[in-house]
C-alpha positions in Angstrom: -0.8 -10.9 29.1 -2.8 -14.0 29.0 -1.8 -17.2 26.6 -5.6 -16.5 24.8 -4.4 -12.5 24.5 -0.8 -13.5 22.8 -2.7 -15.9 20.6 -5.4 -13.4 19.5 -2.7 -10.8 18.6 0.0 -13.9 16.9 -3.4 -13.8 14.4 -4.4 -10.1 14.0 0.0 -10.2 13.1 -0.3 -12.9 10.8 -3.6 -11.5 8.6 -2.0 -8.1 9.0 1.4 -9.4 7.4 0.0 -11.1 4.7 -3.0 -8.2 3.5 0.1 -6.4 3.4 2.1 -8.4 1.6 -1.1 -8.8 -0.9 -1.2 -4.9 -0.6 1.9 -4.4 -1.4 1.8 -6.7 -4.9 -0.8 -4.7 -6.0 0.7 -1.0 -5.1 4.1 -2.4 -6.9 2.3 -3.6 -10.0 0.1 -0.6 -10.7 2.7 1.8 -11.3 4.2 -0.8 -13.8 1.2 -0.7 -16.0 0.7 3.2 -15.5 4.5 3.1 -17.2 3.2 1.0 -20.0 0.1 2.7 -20.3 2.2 6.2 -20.9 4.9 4.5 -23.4 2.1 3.2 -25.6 0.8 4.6 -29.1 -1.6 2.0 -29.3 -5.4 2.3 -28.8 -6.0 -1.4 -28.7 -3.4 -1.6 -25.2 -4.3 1.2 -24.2 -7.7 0.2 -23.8 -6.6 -3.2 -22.1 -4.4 -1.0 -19.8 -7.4 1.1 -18.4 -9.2 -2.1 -17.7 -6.0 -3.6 -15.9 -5.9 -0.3 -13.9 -9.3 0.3 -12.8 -9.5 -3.8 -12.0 -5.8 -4.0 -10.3 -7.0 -1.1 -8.4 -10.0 -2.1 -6.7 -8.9 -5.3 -6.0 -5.9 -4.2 -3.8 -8.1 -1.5 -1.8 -9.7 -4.4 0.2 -6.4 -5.1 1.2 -5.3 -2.2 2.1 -8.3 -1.7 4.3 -7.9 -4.7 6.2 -4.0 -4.4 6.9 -5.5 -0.9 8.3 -8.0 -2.5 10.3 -5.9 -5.4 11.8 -2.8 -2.6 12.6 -5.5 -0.7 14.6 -6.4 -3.7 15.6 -2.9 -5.1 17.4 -2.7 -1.5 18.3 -5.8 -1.8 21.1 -4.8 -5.2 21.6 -1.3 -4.0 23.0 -2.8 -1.0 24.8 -2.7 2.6 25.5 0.9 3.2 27.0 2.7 0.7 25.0 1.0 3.1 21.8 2.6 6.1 23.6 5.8 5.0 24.3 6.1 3.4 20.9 7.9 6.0 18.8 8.9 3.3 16.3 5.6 2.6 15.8 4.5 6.6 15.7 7.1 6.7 12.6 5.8 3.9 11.1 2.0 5.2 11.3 3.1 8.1 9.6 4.5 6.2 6.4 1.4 3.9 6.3 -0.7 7.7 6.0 1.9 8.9 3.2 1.2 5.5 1.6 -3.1 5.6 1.8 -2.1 9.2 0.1 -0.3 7.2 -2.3 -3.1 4.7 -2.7 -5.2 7.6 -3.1 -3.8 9.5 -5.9 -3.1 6.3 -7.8 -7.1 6.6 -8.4 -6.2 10.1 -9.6 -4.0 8.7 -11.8 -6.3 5.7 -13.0 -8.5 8.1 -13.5 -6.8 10.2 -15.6 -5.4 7.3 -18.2 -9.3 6.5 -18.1 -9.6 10.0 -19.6 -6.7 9.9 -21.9 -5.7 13.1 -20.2 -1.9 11.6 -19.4 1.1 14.0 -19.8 3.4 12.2 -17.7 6.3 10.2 -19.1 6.9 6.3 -18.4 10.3 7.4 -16.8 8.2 9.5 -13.9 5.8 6.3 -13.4 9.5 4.5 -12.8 10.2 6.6 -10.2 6.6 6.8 -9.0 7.2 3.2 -8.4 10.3 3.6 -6.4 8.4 5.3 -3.6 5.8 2.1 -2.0 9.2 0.3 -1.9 11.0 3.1 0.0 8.6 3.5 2.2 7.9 -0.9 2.8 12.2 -1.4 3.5 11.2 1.2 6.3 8.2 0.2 8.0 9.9 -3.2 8.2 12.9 -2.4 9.8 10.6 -0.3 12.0 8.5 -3.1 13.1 11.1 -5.9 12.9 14.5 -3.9 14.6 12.0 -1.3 16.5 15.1 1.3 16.4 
């Protein structure tokens, strides 16, 4: 590989890491408001909650994009057979889909404190938030120990 190729990929690793990272801040916090949200009896936070939400939510989803897009990215960079023989990384690829579904039903569940439609307890929005963190310890030591 040629000095310009390792640099090019040194960068797409760099933004990847830190959308990420900014990905991840966002996909920990939410779940912390959605078990406020469902512990409160009052309108007046409950209302700045949905906003919080909603905001928190589309804010992160660039971020989540991008650290797509650069993976995929670092991916092609690398080439075909390093992708196939990779099984690391074919593990890892299928945590990052389980957390896009994650990403995805968190609108779900924006959507439904929007409504006021909530009939989950703070205690299963604790555990809700136990998962992105699960899944993160493993796609590091995936990527970092490459077991």
């Amino acid at each position: 590989m040629s000095n310009f190729l390792i640099n090019n990929i040194l960068w797409l690793k760099a933004f990847h890491v830190i959308f990420m990272v900014a990905w991840f801040a966002g996909i920990f916090y939410l779940p912390r408001l959605f078990v406020n949200h469902a512990e409160t009896s009052s309108n007046v936070v409950s209302e700045q909650l949905k906003g919080m939400e909603r905001r928190l939510l589309l804010f992160v989803t660039p971020f989540a994009l991008l650290t797509l897009v650069l993976g995929l990215a670092i991916i092609y960079a690398y080439g075909t057979a390093w992708f196939v023989s990779a099984t690391w990384l074919h593990i890892k690829l299928s945590l990052v889909i389980l957390l896009f579904i994650y990403h995805g039903y968190c609108f779900k569940l924006v959507k439904t404190f929007q409504q006021d439609k909530n009939t989950r307890s703070g205690k299963f929005y604790r555990f809700f938030n136990e998962i992105p963190v699960i899944i993160l310890f493993v796609v590091i030591i995936l990527a970092y120990v490459k077991p």
